[in-house]
Residue, then its C-alpha position, 0 to 999 in steps of 0.5 A: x159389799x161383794x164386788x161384781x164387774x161390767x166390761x163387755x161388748x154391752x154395759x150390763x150388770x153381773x149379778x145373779x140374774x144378770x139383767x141390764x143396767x139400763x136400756x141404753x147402756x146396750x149400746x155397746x167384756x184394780x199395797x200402794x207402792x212407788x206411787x202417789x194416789x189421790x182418794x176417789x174425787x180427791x182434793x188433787x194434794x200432792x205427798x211425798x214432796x213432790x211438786x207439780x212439776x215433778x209428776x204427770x196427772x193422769x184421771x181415771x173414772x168408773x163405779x168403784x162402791x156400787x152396790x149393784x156393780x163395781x169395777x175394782x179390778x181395772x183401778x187395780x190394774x191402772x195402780x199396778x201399772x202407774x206404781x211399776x212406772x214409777x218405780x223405774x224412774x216415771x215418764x221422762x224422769x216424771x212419776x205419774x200420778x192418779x186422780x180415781x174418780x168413783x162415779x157410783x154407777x150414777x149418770x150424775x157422778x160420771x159427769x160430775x167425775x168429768x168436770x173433777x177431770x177438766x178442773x184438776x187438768x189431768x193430761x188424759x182419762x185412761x181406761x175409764x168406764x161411763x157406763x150410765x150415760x150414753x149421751x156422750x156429754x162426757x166425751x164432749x166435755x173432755x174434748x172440750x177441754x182438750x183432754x184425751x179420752x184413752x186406753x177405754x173399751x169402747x163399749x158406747x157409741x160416743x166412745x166409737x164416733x167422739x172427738x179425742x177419743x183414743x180407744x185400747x183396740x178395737x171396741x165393741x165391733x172387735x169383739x162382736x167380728x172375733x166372735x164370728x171370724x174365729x168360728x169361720x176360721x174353725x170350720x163353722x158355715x152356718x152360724x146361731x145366735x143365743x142372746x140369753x134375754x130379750x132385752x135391749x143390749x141384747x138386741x144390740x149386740x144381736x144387730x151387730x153380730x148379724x152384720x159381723x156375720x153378713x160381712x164376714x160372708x156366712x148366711x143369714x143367722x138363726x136367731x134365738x132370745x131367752x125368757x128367763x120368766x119362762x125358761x128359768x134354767x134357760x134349757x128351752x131357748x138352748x135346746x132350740x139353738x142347738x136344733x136351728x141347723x147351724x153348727x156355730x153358736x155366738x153366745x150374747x149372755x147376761x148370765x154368762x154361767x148359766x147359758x154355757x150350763x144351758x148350751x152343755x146340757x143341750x147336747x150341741x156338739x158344734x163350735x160356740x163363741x162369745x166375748x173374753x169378759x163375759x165369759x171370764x165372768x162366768x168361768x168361777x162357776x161353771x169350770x171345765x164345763x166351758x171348755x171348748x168355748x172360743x173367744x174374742x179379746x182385746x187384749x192378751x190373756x193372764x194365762x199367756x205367762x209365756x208373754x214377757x209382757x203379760x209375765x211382767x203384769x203378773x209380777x207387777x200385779x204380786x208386787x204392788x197389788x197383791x190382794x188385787x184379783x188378777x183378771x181381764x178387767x185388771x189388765x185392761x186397765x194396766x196395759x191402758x197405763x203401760x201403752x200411755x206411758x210408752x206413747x208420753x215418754x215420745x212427747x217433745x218438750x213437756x207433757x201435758x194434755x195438748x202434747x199428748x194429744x197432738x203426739x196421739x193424733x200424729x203417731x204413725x209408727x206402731x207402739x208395740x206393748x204386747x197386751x194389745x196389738x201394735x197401736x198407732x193413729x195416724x194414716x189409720x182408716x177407719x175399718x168401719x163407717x159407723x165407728x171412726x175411731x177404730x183404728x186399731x182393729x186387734x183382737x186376740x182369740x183365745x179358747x177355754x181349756x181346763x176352766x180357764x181361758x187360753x191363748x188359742x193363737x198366737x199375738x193379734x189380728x184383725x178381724x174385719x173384711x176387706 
């Protein structure tokens, strides 16, 4: 079975042709070592000896064997994190433990993994991805439970305006403002948008974009969807967001490879962004034909080696997952253990659910992992009315050069207005 990857400004499937998972998963870019794992939905057995007391439950949940779209790279990266922890003593002496959760890509298994969460008490969900169910039932039950929703994406709306829910960075808007501020940084005054389907995430992230752009002061923006019925090469649509008149394209692709393709071939010679998962899905395929292309990321880049901290996850990563795939996705899920860690080993007394989470809602001074900006809770305005729980508005923006992405300045910053 080939693994393929969904992590984004929108849920949608990597697959040859790149279609949507659903129409609302628009609403929005993984050697066992030092480590005691429990099996996808596993029975919660401890090895090793050790004993309840001794280690820190964390759950993780996402489509691990899905046959339209898997997500094995973040489990990978939550692995490497939790193993290279442990091997340097735990969390306050305790070593952490993983419940991972494979929701098949089936709304019926992510609530199902939900309860699998709430019964084995884990002290928080990290880095988890529910991809199918966007009425946020999920969020609701785990705030229920007071258990943490942490370190996610925030690719819904339930995981931008839900109750425990402590995203990574900046969610979904981060990525859609990046794109736009990185071009009006770049000289760009008038800016397109090329959605490479009609589709319903399409048209969410198109909605989103044009208030990115308004906010961010450009005028109204050109707007083109493609037909792959029609236009299987895509060549047409591109042709026509090159001819709008604008000088900058934000690319809302479901077939990352073949709009950088379509958008080369156009003979467009302004400045093109789009969002670093969707265009890291497409770099295997397409190479130096990218280069050029700006991006936005929530977190660092895995060819920032000169980053101690992305060095460090390189390192892990050869040591206690080598046949791991070094990717966006794979960091995401590490820097989510690696900033959990950092934030429990600040709780008084024991770690569990409740602490962890009262020590979240009352963290006012930044932690600092280097894979994602400096991340605190309290005092933090929300930066947008219609997403309360982003409260860590860091993007990093990277560029495309030699076929792969690399930091195109240095650290992180926040892309909104005002």
């Amino acid at each position: 079975m080939r693994a393929r990857n969904i992590r984004g400004a929108f849920v949608q499937r990597r697959e040859r042709n790149h279609r949507p998972i659903s129409a609302r998963a628009g609403v929005l870019a993984v050697s066992l070592a030092a480590v005691t794992l429990l099996g996808a939905c596993g029975s919660g057995a401890t090895s090793n000896g050790s004993s309840a007391s001794d280690r820190i439950v964390i759950g993780t949940l996402g489509p691990r064997t899905s046959s339209v779209t898997s997500l094995p790279d973040i489990a990978t990266g939550i692995r490497a994190a939790i193993a290279s922890v442990n091997a340097a003593g735990g969390v306050k002496g305790h070593r952490i433990q993983l419940v991972d959760c494979d929701t098949r890509l089936e709304a019926n298994q992510e609530l199902a993994c939900t309860r699998k969460m709430i019964s084995e008490k884990v002290t928080a969900v990290v880095a988890g991805t529910i991809a199918v169910d966007q009425s946020g039932v999920e969020i609701k039950q785990l705030d229920k439970a007071g258990i943490p929703y942490f370190g996610s994406s925030g690719v819904s709306v339930a995981e931008l305006t839900g109750n425990g829910v402590y995203l990574l960075a900046s969610g979904s808007p981060g990525w859609f403002y990046g794109a736009a501020k990185v071009l009006r940084d770049n000289g760009v005054r008038k800016i397109g948008i090329y959605g490479g389907n009609n589709t319903a995430s399409v048209n969410f992230g198109v909605k989103q974009v044009k208030k990115a752009v308004a906010d961010l002061g450009f005028p109204e923006p050109a707007v083109v969807l493609a037909d792959p019925a029609s236009d299987p090469t895509l060549a047409a649509s591109a042709s026509k967001i090159a001819a709008s008149g604008v000088d900058g394209i934000i690319m809302l692709p479901e077939n990352p490879a073949l709009m950088m393709k379509a958008v080369k071939a156009s003979g467009f010679t302004g400045k093109v962004s789009s969002f670093s998962s969707q265009v890291d899905a497409g770099l295997a395929s397409v190479g130096a034909i990218a280069d050029g292309i700006y991006v936005s990321s929530q977190t660092a880049f895995v060819t920032d080696s000169g980053n101690p901290e992305v060095a460090k996850f390189l390192a892990d990563m050869r040591r206690f997952e080598p046949d791991g795939k070094v990717s966006l996705n794979s960091l995401s899920g590490y820097a989510a253990v690696r900033l959990f860690a950092k934030i429990a080993a600040t709780v008084p007394g024991g770690i569990d659910a409740a602490s962890f989470r009262s020590t979240l809602d009352n963290l006012a001074a930044p932690v600092d992992t280097g894979l994602v900006g400096p991340w605190a809770i309290k005092g933090r305005p929300a930066v947008l009315p219609a997403a309360p729980r982003v409260l860590n508005p860091n993007i990093a923006y990277g560029i495309v050069r030699g076929g792969k992405i690399v930091a195109a300045a240095p650290g992180f910053s926040n892309p909104f207005p005002g």
